[in-house]
C-alpha positions as CSV (number, residue, x, y, z in Angstrom):
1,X,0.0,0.0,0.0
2,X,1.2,3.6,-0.3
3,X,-0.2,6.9,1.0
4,X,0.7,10.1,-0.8
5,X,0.6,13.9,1.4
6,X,1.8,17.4,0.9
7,X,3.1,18.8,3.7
8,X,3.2,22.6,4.0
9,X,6.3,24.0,6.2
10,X,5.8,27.6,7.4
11,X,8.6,29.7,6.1
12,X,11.6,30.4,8.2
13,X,14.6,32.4,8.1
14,X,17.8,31.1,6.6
15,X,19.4,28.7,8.2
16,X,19.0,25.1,9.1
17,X,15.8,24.0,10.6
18,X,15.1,20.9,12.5
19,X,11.4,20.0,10.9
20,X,11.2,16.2,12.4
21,X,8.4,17.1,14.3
22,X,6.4,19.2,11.7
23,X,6.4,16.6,9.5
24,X,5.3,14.0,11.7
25,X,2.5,16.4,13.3
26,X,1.2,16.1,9.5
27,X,1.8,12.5,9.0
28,X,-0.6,10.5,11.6
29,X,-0.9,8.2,9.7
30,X,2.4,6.3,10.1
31,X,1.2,5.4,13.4
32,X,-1.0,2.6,12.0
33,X,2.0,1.3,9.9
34,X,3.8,-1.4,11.0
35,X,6.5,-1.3,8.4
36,X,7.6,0.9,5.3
37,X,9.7,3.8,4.3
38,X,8.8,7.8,3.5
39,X,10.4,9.5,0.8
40,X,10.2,13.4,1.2
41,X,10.8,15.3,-1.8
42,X,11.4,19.0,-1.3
43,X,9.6,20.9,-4.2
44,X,11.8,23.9,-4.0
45,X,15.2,24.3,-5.6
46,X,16.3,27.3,-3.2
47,X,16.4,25.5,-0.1
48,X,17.1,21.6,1.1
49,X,16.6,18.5,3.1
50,X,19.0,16.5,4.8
51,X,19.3,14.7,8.3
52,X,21.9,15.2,11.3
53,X,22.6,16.1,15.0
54,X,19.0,17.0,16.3
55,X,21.0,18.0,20.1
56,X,23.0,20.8,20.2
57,X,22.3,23.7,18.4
58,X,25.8,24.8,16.8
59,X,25.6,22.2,14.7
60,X,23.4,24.0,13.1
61,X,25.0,27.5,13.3
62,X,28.2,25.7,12.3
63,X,26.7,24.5,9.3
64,X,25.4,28.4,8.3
65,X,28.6,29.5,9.0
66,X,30.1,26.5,6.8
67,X,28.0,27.3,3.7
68,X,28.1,31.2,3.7
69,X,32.0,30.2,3.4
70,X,31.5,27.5,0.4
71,X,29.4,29.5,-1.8
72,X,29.9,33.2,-0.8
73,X,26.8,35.4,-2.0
74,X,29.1,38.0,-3.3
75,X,30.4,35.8,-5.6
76,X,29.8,37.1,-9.1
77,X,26.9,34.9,-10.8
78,X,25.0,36.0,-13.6
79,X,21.5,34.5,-12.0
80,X,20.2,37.2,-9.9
81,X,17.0,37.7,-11.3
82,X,15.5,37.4,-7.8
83,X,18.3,39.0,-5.7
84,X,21.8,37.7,-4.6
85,X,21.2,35.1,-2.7
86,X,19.1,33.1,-5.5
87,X,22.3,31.5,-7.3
88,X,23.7,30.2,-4.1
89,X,20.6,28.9,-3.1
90,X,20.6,26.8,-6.0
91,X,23.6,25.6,-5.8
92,X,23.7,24.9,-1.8
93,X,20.2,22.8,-3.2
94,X,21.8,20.7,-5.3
95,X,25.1,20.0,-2.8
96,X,23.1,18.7,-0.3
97,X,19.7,17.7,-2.0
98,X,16.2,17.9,-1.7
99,X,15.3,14.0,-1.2
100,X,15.3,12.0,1.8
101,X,14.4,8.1,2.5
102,X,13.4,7.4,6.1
103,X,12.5,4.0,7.1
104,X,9.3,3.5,9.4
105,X,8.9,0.7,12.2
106,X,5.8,0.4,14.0
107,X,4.6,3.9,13.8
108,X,7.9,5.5,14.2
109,X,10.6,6.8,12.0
110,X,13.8,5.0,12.4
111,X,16.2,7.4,12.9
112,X,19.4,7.3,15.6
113,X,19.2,9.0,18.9
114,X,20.6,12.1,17.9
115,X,19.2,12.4,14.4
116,X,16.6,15.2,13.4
117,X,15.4,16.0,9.6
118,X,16.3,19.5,8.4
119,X,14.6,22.2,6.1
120,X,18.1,24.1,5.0
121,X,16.8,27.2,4.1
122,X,19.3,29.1,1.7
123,X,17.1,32.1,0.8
124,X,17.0,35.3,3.4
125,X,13.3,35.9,2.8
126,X,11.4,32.4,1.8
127,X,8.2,31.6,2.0
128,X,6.1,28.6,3.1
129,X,7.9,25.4,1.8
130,X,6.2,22.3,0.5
131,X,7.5,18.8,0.4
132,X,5.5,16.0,-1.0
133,X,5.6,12.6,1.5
134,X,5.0,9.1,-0.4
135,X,5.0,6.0,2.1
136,X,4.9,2.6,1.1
137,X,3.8,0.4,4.4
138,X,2.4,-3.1,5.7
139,X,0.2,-2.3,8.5
């Protein structure tokens, strides 16, 4: 069986964004399952999805600090239609991605202890973002 759901992430500032619990607020039904995996698809190509340390939060302002460094905004680029971040948006998108497979076990994703999901948000003024869940399960 499979179960197919847009989930609708309220926008947030840049930076990296543990989401885990959004997206299981909007996912009840995985309770029921007793096995299967969720593929999210982020359906954005300015921002992206990944999963790591869900604890301490300079992980996360390590990783900002990291990317502003790999693709600098004042880098010359010749797509700035929608302002100077835009380029290196798309570009941070592609690095890390915007797909994620998470395995479910009885109502639960499986991730480690210290594992969270992440919206990696790469433009200064986003909006909502959407990501499309499709869950194949055996209840």
């Amino acid at each position: 069986m499979f179960l197919a759901k847009e989930i609708l992430i309220h926008e947030k500032p840049f930076g990296f964004h543990i989401i885990t619990n959004e997206i299981l607020s909007k996912l009840n039904e995985i309770k029921e399952i007793k096995i299967g995996i969720c593929f999210l698809n982020l359906l954005h190509t300015s921002a992206a999805l990944t999963i790591n340390e869900n604890a301490d939060p300079t992980v996360r302002s390590d990783f900002k600090r990291f990317i502003l460094k790999l693709v600098p905004r004042d880098f010359s680029f010749d797509h700035v239609l929608e302002g100077s971040d835009d380029m290196p948006a798309h570009i941070l998108s592609s690095i890390i991605g915007t797909q994620l497979q998470i395995p479910i076990e009885n109502g639960k994703f499986v991730l480690g202890t210290w594992q969270g999901i992440y919206l990696c948000e790469f433009r200064e003024n986003a909006g909502p973002r959407r990501i499309r869940a499709t869950i194949y399960f055996e209840k």
